[in-house]
C-alpha positions in Angstrom: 46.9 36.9 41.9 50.0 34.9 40.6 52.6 33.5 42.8 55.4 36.0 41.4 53.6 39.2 42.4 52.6 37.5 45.7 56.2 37.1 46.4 57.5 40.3 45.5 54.5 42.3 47.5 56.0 39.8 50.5 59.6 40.8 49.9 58.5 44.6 49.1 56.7 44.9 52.5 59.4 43.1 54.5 62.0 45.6 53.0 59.6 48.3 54.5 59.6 46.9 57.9 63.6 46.8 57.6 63.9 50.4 56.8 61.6 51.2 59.4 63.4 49.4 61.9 66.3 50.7 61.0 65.4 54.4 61.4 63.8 53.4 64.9 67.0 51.8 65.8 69.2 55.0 64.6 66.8 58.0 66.5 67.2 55.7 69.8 71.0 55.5 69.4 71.4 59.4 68.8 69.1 60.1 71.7 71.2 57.8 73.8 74.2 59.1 73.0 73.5 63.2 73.2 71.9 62.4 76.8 75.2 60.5 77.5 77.5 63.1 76.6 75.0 66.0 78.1 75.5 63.7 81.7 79.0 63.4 81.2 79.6 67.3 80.6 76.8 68.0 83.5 79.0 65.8 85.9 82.7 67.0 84.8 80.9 71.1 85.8 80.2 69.3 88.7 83.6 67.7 89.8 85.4 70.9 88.6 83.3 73.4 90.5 82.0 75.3 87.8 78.3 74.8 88.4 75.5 75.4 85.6 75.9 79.3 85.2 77.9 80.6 82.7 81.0 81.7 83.3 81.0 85.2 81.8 83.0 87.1 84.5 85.2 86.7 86.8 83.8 87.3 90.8 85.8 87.7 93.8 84.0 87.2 97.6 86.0 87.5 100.9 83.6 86.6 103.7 84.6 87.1 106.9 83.8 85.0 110.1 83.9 87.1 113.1 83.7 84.1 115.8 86.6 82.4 113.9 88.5 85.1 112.5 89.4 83.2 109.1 88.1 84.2 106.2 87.6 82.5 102.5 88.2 83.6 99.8 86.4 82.1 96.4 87.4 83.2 92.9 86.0 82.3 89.5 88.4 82.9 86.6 86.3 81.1 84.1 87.2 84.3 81.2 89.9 86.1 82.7 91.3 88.7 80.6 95.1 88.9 80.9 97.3 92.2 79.7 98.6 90.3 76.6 95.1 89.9 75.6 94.3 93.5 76.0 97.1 94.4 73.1 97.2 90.8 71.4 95.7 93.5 68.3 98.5 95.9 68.4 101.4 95.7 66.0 104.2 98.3 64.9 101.7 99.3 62.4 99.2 100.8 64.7 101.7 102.3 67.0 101.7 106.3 65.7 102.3 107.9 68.9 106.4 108.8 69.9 107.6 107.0 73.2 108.3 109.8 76.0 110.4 110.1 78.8 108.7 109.5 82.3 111.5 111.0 84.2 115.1 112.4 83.2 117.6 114.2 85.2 118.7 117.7 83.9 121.6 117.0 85.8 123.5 114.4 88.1 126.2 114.6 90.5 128.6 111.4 90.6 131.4 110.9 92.6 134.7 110.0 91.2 135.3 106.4 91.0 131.6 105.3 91.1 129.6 103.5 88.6 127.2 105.3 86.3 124.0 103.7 84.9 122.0 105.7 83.1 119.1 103.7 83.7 118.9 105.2 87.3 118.1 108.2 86.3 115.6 108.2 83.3 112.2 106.1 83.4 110.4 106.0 79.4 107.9 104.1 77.9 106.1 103.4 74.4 101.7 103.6 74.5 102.4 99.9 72.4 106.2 98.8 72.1 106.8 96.9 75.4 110.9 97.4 75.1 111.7 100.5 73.4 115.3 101.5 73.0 117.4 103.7 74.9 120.7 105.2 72.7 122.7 107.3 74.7 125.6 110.0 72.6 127.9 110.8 75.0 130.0 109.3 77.5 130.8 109.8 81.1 134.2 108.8 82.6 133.7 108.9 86.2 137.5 108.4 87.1 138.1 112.1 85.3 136.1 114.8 86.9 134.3 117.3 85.2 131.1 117.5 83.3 129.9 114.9 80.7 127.0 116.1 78.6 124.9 113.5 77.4 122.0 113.1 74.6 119.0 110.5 75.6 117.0 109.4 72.6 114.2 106.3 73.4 113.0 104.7 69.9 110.1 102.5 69.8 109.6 99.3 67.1 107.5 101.6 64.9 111.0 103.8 64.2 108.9 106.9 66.4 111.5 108.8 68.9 112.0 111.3 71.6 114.9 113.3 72.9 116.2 114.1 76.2 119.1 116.0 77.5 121.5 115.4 80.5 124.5 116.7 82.0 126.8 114.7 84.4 129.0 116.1 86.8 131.1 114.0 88.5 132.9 115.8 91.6 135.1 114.5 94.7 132.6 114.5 97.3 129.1 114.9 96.5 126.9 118.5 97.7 124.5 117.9 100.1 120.9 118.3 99.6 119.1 121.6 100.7 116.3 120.9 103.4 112.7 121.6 101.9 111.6 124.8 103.9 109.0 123.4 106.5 105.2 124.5 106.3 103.1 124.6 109.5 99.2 123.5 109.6 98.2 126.5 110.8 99.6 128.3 107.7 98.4 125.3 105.3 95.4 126.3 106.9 95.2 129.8 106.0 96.2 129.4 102.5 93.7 127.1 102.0 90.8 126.5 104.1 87.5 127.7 102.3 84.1 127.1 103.2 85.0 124.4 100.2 87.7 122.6 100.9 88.7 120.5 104.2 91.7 119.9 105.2 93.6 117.0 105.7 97.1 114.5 106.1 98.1 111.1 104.4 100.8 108.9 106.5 102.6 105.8 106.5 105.3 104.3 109.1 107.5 106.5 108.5 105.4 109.0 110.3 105.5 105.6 113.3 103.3 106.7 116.2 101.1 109.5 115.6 98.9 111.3 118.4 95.6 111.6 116.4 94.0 113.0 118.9 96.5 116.2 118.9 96.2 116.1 115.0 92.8 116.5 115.3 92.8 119.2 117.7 95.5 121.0 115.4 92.5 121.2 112.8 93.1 118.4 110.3 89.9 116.6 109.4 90.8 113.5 107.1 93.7 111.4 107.2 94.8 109.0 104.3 96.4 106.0 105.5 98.6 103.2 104.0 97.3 99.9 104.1 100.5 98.3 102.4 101.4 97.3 98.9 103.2 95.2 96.5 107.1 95.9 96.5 109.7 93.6 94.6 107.1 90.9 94.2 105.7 90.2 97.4 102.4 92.1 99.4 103.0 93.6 102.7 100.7 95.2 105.1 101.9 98.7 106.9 103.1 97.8 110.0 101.2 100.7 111.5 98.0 100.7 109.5 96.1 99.1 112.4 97.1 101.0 115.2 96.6 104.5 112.5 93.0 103.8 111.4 91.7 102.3 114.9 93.0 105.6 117.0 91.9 108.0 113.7 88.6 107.5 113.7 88.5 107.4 117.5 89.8 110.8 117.3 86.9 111.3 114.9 88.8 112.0 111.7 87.4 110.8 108.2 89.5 107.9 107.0 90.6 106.5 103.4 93.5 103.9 102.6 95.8 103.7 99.6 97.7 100.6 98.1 101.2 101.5 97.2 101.3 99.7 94.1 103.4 97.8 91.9 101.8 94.8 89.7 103.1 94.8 86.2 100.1 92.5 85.3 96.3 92.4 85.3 96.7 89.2 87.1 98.6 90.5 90.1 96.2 93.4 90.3 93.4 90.7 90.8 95.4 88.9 93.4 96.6 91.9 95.5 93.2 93.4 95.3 91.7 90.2 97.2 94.9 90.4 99.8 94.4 93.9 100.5 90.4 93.0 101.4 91.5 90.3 103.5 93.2 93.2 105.2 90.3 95.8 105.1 88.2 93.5 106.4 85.0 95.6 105.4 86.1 98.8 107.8 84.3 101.4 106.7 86.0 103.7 104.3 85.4 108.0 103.8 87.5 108.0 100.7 87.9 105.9 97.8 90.7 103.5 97.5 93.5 105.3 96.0 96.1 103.4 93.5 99.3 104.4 94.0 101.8 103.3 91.3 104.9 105.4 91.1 107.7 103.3 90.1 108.5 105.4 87.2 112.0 105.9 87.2 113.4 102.9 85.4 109.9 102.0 84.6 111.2 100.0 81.3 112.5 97.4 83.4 108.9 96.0 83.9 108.6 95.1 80.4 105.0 97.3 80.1 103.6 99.3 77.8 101.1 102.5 78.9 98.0 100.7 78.0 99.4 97.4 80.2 100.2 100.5 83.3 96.4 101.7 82.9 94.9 98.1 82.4 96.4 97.7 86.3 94.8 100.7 86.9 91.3 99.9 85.2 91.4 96.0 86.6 91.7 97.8 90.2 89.0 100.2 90.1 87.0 96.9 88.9 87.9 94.8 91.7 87.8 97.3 94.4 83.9 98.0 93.6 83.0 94.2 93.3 84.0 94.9 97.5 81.5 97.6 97.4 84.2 100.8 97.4 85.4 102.8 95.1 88.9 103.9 93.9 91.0 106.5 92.7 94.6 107.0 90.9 97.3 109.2 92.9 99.7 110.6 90.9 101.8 113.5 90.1 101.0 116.2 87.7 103.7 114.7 85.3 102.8 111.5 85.2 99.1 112.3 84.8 99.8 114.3 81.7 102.0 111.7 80.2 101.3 107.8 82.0 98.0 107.7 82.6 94.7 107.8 80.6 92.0 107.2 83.2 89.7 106.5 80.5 86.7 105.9 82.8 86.9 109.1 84.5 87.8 107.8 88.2 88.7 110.3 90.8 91.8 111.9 91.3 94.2 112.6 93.6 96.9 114.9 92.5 100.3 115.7 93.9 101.7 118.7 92.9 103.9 120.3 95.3 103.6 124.3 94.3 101.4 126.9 96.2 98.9 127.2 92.8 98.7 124.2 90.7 98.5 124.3 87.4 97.1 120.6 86.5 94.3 121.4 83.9 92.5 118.1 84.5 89.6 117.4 87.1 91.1 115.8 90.7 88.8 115.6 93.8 91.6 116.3 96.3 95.3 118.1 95.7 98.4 117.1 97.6 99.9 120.3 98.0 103.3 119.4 100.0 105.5 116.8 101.5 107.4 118.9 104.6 104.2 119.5 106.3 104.4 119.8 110.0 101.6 119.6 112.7 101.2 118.7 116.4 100.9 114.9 117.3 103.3 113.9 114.5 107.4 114.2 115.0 108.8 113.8 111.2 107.3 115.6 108.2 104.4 114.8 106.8 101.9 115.4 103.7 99.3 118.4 103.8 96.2 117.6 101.3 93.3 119.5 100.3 89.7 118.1 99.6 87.3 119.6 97.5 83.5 119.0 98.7 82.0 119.9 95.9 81.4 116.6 94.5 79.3 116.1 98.0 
């Protein structure tokens, strides 16, 4: 073999080993490198609490500890949803549904000299437009007397509107309300009691201290009782609730709770839900949880739409039965038929104060009246009938 083909088979194999070294030297470094960054993201999970499962929902646990009466409360909010992201997809365009008027007075009595807002007296709302308009033809001069008639139209951003009417009076000294005729148990319980139905009351504080015990013996099964709620803000626990579930059920009446609600946001739902547990504190329940959201008039001041109301409504129902309950909207006829959608079919708890109701929808128990009257409690109180045929 010559010299010169020696020395480039030399220099061609020592190129090889280069290359080969080389690629060596480059699968070591990327292997060193991914196993560096997995460790680093391994130990951030770590440091920020998040673990190694993934963080597709968000879970809320209250445990209790009876010898130390604290409890904690742990709450993952790895993918919340929030109510903007529940109608980040709606525009103008989509919007082909008129707003509506939640409430409106027919007519108002003002006395002379005092301020009129119109917003006292009308609630509205848009299924999509958050701030819908009010325009108001008319106007009311309350140092004059005499009636004012007045025409209410709401617009929403897609240019849909609705139309209300409402007459003003303003007068020297204001009429006095006429007192709600009274209705006895024991005649709640003749038009009503079937082999089908029990019988029962819901109370707050303003009933204060109630003899359950004479209750029961009046022949009221069930009561509802208020646990507390979220008003201007801030969560607050009935200052009776205790002392009205602990001596109901030792008068051996069924027992259910509901939150007077409030929340404007998915997120407060989530938070109140977890107070109101702390409350509950796992007491045994014969009822589900009812919502109770009934802020209506001037309800465009909270800035919602009616998918935002029913996404409260839908994010409760969630939370409560991560607890293990289960809930249910209170409402009015009116509202039902024109706020909320229930979508998921939760039970219902209507109140429609008339002796035949004539809500088409499905409700598991029917508030019939709010000037009930019944041995044990001194101020009025609300009658309610429950349908067992779900049982």
């Amino acid at each position: 073999m010559k010299k010169t083909e020696l020395l480039k088979n030399i220099i061609l194999f020592v190129l090889i080993i280069v290359v080969l070294l080389g690629c060596i030297w480059g699968i070591i470094h990327i292997f060193q490198t991914d196993n560096g960054e997995q460790m680093s993201t391994a130990e951030t999970e770590s440091m920020n609490g998040i673990g190694t499962e993934a963080p597709s929902e968000i879970t809320a646990k209250v445990t209790t500890e009876a010898t130390t009466a604290t409890t904690e409360l742990t709450t993952e909010m790895a993918s919340e949803t929030t109510t903007e992201d529940l109608t980040e997809e709606w525009t103008a365009e989509d919007d082909v549904t008129a707003p509506v008027f939640l409430t409106v007075a027919n007519e108002v009595e003002i006395k002379q000299g005092t301020a009129f807002d119109i917003h006292d007296y009308v609630g509205y709302a848009d299924d999509i437009d958050r701030e819908p308009v009010l325009t108001v033809d008319g106007v009311v001069d309350t140092s004059v007397l005499g009636t004012y008639s007045l025409t209410l139209t709401v617009t929403d951003e897609a240019g849909h509107s609705s139309q209300a009417s409402m007459k003003v009076n303003v007068v020297s000294e204001r009429t006095m309300p006429i007192a709600g005729a009274k209705e006895e148990f024991d005649e709640f319980s003749a038009n009503y009691k079937t082999p089908d139905t029990v019988l029962g009351i819901d109370v707050s504080r303003w009933q204060e201290n109630i003899d359950f015990m004479q209750v029961k013996n009046a022949g009221c099964d069930f009561v509802i009782i208020r646990i507390g709620g979220y008003d201007d803000g801030s969560t607050y626990v009935d200052r009776f609730y205790k002392t009205n579930i602990q001596n109901a059920k030792a008068a051996g009446l069924k027992v259910g709770i509901y939150w007077h609600a409030e929340e404007s946001s998915v997120e407060e739902v989530r938070t109140n839900v977890a107070y109101m547990m702390q409350i509950l504190d796992g007491e045994k329940l014969d009822f589900p949880i009812a919502y109770d959201w009934e802020d209506f008039n001037g309800f465009e001041n909270y800035k919602m739409n009616l998918h935002d109301l029913n996404a409260c409504f839908e994010t409760f129902c969630k939370e409560v039965t991560s607890y293990g309950y289960e809930a249910c909207i209170y409402s009015s006829k009116n509202f039902l038929e024109t706020a909320w959608t229930n979508e998921n079919c939760h039970p219902v708890w209507l109140a429609n104060y008339t002796d035949r109701t004539t809500y088409e929808g499905d409700y598991y128990m029917w508030q019939q009246g709010n000037t009930g009257r019944i041995a044990g409690i001194d101020t009025d109180v609300d009658f309610n009938v429950w349908y067992k045929r779900d049982e």
